[in-house]
N, C-alpha and C positions, 0 to 999 in steps of 0.2 A: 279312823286313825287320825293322831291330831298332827299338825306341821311342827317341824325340829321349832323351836326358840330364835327370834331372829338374831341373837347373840352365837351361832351353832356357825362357826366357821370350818373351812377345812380343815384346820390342823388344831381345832379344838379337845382340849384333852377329852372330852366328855364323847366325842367322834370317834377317837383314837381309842377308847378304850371301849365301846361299841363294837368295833372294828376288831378289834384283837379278842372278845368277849371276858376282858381284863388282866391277859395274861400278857405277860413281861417276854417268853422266849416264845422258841416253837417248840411243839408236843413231840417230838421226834427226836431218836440219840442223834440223829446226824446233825456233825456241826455247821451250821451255815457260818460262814463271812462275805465280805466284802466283794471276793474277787470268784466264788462259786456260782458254778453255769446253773441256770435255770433251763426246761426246756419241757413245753408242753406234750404233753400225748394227744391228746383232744383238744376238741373244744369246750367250750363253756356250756353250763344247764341254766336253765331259768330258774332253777330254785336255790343259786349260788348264789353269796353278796357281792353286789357290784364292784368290789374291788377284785374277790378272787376271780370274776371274770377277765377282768382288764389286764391282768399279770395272767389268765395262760391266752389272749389275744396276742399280749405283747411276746411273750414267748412261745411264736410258732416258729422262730429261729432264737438260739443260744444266747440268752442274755445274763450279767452277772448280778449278784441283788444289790449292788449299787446301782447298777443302768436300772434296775424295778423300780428302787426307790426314787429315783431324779424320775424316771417319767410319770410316775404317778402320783408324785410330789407326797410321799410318806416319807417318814422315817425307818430307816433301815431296822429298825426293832420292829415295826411292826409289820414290814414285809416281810421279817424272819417268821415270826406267827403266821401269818396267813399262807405263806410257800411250805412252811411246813403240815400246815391243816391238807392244801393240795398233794402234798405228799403220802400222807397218813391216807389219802381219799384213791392215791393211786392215781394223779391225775396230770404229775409232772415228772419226769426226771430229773435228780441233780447230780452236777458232775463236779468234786471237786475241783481246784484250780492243778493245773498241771505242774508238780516241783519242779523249781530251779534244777538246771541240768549243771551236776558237779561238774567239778574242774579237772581235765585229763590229770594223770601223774605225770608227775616230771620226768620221770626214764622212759615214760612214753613218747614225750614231746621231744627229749633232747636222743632219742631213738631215732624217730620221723626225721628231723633235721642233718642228724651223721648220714641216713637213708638219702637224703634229697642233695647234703652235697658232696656224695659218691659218684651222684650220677654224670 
């Protein structure tokens, strides 16, 4: 096997698309963004690519694929690839992010408040 090109940087498109084996999203309907948990089941195999081990090391507690991406120094497009391959492989959990929690009604609020200065 011959050595990368000494032009072969980390974040060489030619890496990057290696790494993803050319694909743009991940192979999964589930939608990933920015602020969705990550979160391994196991561990990593030796016949994995050394990225998809280093994302389920890092998520052996809850991390979102923004924290994957900063600590592995990818691009969040191509941790969405590689978290969804683990996914497909049955090797991660993901959690979407928890919605924003609505806003009481107002005849609830001005309820509570007639309630609190009765007492």
């Amino acid at each position: 096997m011959s050595e990368p090109p000494a032009s072969w940087e980390e974040s060489s498109p030619e890496r990057l698309y290696v790494i993803t084996g050319g694909r743009s999203g991940p192979s999964t309907a589930v939608q990933l963004d920015l602020v969705t948990l990550v979160v391994a089941k196991g561990s990593a195999r030796p016949e994995m690519q050394p990225e998809q081990a280093a994302i389920l090391r890092m998520c052996r507690s809850p991390l979102s694929v923004a924290e994957i991406a900063a600590y592995a120094g990818l691009p969040v497009s191509a941790v969405t690839v590689l978290v969804g391959d683990l996914m497909a492989a049955g090797r991660v959990y993901v959690r979407p992010p928890v919605p924003a929690a609505q806003l009481p009604d107002l005849a609830l609020i001005e309820a509570v408040i007639d309630g609190l200065q009765k007492l």
